[in-house]
GUBADO-854265 format. One record per residue: residue number from 1; x negated, y, z negated of N, C-alpha, C in turn. Coordinates in pm, 1 decimal. Each point is the difference from the previous one (the first is absolute). Layout:
BEGIN
{seke=NUM | n.x=X | n.y=Y | n.z=Z | ca.x=X | ca.y=Y | ca.z=Z | c.x=X | c.y=Y | c.z=Z}
...
This chain:
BEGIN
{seke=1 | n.x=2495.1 | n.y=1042.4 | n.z=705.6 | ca.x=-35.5 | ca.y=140.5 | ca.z=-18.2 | c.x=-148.3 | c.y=18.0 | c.z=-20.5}
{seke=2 | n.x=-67.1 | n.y=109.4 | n.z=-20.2 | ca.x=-111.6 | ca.y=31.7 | ca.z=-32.9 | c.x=-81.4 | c.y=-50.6 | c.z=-183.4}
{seke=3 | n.x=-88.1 | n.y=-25.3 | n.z=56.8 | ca.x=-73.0 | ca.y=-81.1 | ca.z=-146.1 | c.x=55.9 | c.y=-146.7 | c.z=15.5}
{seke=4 | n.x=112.3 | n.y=-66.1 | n.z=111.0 | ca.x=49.8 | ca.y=-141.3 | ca.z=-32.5 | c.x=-115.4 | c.y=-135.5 | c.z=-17.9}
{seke=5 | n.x=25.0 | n.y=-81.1 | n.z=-88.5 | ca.x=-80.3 | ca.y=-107.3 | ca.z=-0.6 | c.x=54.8 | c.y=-90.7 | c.z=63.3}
{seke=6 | n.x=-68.1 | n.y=13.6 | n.z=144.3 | ca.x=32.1 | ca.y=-129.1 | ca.z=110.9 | c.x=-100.6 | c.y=-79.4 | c.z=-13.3}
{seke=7 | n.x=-89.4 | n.y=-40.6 | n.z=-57.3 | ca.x=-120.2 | ca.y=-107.8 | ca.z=28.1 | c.x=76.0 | c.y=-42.8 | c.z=-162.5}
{seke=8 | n.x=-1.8 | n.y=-162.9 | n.z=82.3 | ca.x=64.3 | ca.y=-60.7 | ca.z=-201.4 | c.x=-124.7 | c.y=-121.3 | c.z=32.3}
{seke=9 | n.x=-29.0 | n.y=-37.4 | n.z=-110.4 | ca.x=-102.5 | ca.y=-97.4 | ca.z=-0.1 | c.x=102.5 | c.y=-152.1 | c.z=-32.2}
{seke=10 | n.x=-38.2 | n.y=-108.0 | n.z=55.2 | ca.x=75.6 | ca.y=-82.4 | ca.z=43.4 | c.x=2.7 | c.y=-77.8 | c.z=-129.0}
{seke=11 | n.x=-73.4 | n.y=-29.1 | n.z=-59.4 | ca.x=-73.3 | ca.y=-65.0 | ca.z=-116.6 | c.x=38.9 | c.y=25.0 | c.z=-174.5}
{seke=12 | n.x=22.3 | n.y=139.1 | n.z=11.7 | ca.x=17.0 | ca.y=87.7 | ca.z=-139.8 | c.x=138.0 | c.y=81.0 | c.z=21.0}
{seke=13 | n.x=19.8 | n.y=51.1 | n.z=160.9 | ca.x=103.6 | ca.y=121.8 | ca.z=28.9 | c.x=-40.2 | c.y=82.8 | c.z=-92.1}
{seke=14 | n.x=-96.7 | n.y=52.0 | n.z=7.7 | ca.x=-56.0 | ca.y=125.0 | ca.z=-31.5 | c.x=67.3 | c.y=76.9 | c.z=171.0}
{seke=15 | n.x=-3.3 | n.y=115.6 | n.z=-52.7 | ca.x=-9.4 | ca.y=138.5 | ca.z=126.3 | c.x=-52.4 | c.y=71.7 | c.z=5.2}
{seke=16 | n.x=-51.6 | n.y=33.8 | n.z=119.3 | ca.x=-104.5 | ca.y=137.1 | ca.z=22.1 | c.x=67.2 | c.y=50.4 | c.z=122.2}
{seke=17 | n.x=-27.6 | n.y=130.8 | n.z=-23.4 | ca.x=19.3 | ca.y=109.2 | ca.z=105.0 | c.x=-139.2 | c.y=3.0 | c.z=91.4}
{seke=18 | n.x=-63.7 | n.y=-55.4 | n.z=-47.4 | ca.x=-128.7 | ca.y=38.7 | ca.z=114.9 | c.x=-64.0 | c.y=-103.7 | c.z=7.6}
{seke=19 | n.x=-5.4 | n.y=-50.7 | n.z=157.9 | ca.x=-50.9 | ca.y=-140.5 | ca.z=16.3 | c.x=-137.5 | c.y=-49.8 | c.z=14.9}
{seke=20 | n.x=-69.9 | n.y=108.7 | n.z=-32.5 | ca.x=-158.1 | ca.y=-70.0 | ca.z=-47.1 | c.x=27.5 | c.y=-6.5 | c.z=-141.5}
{seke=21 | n.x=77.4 | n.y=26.6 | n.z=-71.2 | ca.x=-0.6 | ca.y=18.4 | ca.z=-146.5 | c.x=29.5 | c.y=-181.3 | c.z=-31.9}
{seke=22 | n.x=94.6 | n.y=-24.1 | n.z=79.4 | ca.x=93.6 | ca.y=-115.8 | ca.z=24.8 | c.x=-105.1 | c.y=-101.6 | c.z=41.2}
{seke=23 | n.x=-57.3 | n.y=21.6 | n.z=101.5 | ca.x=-91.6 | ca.y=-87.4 | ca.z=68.3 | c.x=-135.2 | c.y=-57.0 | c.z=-122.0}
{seke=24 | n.x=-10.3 | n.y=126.9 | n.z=-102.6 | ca.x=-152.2 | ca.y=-61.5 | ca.z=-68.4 | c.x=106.8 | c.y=-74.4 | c.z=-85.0}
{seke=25 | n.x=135.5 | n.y=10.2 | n.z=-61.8 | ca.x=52.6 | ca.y=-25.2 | ca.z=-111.9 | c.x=23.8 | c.y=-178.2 | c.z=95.2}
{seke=26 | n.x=30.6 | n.y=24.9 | n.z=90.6 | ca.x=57.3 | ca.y=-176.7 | ca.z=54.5 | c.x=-155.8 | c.y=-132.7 | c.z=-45.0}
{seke=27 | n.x=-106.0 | n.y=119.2 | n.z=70.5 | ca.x=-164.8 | ca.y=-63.1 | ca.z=-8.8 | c.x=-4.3 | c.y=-86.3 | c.z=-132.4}
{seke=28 | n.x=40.6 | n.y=29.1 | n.z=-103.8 | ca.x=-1.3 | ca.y=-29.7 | ca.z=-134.7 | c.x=119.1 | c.y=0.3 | c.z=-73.3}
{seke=29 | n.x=85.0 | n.y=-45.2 | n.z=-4.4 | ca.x=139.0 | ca.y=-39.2 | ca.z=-37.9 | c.x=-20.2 | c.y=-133.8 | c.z=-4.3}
{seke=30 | n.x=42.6 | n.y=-23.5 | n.z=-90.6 | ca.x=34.2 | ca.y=-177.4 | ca.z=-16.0 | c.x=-145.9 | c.y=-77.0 | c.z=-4.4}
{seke=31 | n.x=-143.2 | n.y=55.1 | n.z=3.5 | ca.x=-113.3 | ca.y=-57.7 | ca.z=-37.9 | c.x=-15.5 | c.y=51.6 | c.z=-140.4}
{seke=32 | n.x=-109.3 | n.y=-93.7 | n.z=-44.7 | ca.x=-72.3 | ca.y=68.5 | ca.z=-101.1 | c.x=-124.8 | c.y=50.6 | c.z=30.1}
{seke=33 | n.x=-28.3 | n.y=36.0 | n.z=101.4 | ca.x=-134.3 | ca.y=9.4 | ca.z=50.8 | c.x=1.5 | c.y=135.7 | c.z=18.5}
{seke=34 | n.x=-127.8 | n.y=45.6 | n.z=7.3 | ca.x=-42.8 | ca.y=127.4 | ca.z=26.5 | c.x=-88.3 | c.y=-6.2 | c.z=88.9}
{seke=35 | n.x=33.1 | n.y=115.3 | n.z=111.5 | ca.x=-80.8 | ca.y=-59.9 | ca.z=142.4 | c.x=-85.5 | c.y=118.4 | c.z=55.2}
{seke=36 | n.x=-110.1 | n.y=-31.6 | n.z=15.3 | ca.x=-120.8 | ca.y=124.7 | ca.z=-4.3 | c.x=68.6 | c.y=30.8 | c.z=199.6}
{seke=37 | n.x=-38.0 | n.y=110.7 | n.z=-14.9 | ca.x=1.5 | ca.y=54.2 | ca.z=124.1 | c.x=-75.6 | c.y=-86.2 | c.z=132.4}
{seke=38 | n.x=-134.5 | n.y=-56.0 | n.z=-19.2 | ca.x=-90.3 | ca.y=-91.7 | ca.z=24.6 | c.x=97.4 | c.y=-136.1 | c.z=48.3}
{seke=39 | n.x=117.2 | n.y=-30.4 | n.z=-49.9 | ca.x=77.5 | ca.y=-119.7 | ca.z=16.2 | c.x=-37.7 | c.y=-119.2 | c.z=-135.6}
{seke=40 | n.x=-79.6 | n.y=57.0 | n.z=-78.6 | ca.x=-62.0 | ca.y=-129.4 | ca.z=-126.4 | c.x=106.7 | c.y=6.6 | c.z=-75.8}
{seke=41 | n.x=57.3 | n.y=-63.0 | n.z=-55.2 | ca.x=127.1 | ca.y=-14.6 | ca.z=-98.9 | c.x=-40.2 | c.y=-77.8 | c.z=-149.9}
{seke=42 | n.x=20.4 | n.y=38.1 | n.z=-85.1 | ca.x=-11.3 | ca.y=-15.1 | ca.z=-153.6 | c.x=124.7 | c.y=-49.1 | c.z=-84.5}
{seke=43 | n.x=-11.9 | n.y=-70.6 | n.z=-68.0 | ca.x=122.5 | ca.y=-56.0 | ca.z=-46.7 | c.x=-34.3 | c.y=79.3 | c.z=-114.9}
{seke=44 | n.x=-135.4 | n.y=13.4 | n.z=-69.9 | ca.x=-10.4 | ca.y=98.1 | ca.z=-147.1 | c.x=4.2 | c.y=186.5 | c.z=30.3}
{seke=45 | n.x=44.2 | n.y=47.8 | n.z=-86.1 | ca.x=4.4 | ca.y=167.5 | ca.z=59.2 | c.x=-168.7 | c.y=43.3 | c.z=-59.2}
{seke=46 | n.x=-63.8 | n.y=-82.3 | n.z=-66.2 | ca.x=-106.5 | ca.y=86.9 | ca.z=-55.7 | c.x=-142.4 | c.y=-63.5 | c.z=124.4}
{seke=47 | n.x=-4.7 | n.y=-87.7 | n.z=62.0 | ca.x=-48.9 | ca.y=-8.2 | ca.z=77.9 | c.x=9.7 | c.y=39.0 | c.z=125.1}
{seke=48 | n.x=121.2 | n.y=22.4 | n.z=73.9 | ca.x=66.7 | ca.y=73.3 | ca.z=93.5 | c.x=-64.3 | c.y=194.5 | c.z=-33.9}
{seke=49 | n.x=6.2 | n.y=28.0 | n.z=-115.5 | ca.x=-73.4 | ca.y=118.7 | ca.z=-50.2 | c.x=-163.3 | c.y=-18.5 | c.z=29.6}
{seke=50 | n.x=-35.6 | n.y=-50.2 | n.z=-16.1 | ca.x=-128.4 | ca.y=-24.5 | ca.z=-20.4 | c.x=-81.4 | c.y=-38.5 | c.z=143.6}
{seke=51 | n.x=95.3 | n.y=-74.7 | n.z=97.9 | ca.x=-19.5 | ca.y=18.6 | ca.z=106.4 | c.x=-6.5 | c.y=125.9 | c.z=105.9}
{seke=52 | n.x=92.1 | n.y=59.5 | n.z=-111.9 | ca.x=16.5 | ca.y=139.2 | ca.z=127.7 | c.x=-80.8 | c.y=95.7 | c.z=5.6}
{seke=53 | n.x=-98.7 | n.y=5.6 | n.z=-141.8 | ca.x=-107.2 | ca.y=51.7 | ca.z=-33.0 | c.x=-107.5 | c.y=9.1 | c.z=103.7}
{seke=54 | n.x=-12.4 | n.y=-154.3 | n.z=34.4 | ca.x=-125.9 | ca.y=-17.3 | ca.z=67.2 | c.x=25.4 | c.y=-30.1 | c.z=150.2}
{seke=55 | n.x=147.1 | n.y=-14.9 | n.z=42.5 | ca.x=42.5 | ca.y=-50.2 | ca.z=138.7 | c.x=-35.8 | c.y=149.6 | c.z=106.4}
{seke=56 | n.x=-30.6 | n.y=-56.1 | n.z=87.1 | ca.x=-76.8 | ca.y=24.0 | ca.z=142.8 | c.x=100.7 | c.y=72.4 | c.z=76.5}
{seke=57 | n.x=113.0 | n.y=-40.8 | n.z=22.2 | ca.x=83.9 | ca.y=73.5 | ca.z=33.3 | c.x=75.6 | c.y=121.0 | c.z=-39.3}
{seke=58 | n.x=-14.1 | n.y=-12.1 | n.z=-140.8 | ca.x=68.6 | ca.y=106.1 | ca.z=-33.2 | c.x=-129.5 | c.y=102.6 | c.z=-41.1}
{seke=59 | n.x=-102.2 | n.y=-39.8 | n.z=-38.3 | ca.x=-158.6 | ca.y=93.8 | ca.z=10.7 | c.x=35.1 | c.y=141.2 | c.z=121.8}
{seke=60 | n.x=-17.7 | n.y=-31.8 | n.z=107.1 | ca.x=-11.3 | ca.y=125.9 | ca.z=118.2 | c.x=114.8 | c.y=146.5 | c.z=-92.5}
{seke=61 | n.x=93.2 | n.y=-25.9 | n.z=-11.5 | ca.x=121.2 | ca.y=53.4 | ca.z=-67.6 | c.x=-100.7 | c.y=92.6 | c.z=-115.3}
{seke=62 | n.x=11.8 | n.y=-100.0 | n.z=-103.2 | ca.x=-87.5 | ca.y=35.7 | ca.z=-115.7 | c.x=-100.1 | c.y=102.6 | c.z=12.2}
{seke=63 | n.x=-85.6 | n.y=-65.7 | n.z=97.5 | ca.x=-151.9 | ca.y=96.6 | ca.z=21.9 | c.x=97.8 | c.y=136.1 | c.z=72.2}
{seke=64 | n.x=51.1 | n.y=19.7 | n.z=89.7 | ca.x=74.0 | ca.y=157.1 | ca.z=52.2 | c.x=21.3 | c.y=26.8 | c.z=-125.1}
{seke=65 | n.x=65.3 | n.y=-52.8 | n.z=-64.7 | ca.x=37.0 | ca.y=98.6 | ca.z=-96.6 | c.x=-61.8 | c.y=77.4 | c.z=-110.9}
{seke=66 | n.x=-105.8 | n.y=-97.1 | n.z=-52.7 | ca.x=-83.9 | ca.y=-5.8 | ca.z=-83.2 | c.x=-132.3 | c.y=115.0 | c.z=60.3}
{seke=67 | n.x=-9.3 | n.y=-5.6 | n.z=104.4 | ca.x=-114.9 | ca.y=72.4 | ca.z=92.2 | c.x=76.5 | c.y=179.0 | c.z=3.5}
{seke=68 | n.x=118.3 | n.y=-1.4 | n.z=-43.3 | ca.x=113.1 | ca.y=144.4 | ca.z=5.9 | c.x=-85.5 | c.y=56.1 | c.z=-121.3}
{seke=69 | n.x=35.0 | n.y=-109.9 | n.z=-89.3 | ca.x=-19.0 | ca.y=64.2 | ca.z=-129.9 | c.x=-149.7 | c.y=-7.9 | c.z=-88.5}
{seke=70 | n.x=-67.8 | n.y=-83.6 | n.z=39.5 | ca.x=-138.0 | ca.y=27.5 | ca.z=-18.1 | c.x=-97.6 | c.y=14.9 | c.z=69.9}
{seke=71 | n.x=57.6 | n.y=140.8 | n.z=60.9 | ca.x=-88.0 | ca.y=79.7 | ca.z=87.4 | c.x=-114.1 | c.y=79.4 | c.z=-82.5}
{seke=72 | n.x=-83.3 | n.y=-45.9 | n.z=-115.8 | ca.x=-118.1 | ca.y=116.9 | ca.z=-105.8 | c.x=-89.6 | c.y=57.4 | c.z=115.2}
């Protein structure tokens, strides 16, 4: 029916109804890692933070947005 959770994650059987939801949840299931958009992966969460601060890839993002709102 409508709202059904057909994407089950193979690992946990978690379910999602929506399969990009499913797809980031599979990315990271069963690691302990935290994985920058960039592809760099962190086994600590406070460096994985700290990376994302200064990572290159996720910057372009940042600056649009940041350029919205500090328009003086």
């Amino acid at each position: 029916g409508p709202g059904e959770k057909k994407w089950k994650c193979e690992k946990c059987s978690k379910k999602y109804a929506v399969q990009s939801d499913w797809k980031a949840h599979a990315k990271t299931c069963g690691t302990r890692e935290y994985k920058c958009d960039c592809g760099t992966l962190f086994s600590r969460k406070d460096s994985f933070i700290t990376h994302r601060a200064f990572c290159d890839a996720l910057t372009e993002e940042g600056a649009r947005m940041s350029s919205l709102s500090n328009n003086n």
